[in-house]
C-alpha positions in Angstrom: 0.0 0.0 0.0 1.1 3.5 -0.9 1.3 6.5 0.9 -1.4 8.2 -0.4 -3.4 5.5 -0.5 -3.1 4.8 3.0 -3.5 8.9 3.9 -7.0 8.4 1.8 -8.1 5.6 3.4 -7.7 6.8 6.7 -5.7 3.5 7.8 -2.4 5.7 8.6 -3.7 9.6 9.6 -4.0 8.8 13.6 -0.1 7.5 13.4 0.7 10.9 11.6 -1.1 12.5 14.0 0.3 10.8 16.7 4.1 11.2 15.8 3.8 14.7 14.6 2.9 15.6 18.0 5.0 13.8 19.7 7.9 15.2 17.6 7.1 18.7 18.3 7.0 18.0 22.2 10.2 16.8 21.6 11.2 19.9 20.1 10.0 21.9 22.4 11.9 20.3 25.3 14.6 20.5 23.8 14.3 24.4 23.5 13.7 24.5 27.2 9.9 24.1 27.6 8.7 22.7 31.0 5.2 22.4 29.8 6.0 20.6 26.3 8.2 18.3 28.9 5.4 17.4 30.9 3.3 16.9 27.8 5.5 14.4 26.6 6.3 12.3 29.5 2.1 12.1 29.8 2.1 11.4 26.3 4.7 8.6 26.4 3.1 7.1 30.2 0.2 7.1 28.8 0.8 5.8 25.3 2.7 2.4 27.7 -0.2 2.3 29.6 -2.6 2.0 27.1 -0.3 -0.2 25.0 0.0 -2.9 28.7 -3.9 -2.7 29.2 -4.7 -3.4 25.2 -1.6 -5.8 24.7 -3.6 -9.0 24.2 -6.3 -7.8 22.0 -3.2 -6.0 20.1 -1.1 -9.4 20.2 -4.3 -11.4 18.6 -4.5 -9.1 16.0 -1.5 -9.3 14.8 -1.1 -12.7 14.9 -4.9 -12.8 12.7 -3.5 -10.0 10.5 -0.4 -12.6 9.9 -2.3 -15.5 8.9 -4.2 -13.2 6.3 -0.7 -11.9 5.0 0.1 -13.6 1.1 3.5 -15.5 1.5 5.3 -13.3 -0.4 4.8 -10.7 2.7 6.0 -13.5 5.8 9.0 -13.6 6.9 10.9 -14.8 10.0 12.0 -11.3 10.9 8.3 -10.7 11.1 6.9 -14.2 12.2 4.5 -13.5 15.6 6.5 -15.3 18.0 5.6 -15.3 22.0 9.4 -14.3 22.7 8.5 -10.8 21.0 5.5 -10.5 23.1 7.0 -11.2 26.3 10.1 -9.0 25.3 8.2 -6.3 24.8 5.5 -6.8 28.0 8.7 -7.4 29.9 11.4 -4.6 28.9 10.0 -1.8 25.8 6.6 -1.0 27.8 7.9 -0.8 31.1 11.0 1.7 30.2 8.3 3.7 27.8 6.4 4.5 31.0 9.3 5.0 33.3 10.6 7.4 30.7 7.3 9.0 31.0 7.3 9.1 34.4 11.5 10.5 34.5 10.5 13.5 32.2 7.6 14.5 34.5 9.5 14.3 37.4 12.6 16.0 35.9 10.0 18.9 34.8 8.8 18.7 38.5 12.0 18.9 39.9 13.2 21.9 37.3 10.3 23.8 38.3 11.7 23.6 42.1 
């Protein structure tokens, strides 16, 4: 799928959305902004929490959307595999939130 397709279908514009804000929070912290800090450790705590309460309806979906893939699309580097899962349950989500949770507390802390 294209680009544009993908923009006009509607499939991609919340991820856009999503990273274009999250980009310019990043931005502004790193011009000195307090309040784009705080945005984006809420952003980021938030994003891990929703991500750990959704993860096995996400997980099944993947794994459904795998099965439905042609088999010129699988691969092993894309294979769902329970290893990946727990990986990511284990170490990615956990250090997305305490990110989340250092920046606020570094704004907090900055503020003081």
């Amino acid at each position: 799928m294209t680009l544009r397709k993908a923009l006009h279908t509607g499939t991609m514009m919340g991820d856009l959305v999503v990273i274009t804000v999250l980009l310019g929070l990043l931005l502004a912290t790193y011009f000195g902004s307090v309040l784009a800090q705080v945005g984006l450790g809420v952003s980021l705590a938030g994003i891990g929490v929703w991500t750990l309460v959704k993860s096995k309806s996400i997980w099944a979906s993947y794994k459904k959307s795998w099965k439905r893939r042609p088999k010129s699309q699988k691969s092993i580097w894309n294979e769902p595999k329970d290893v990946y899962y727990y990986f990511n349950m284990v170490f990615i989500i956990p250090m997305l939130i305490g990110l989340g949770v250092g920046l606020i507390l570094l704004a907090y802390f900055r503020l003081m």
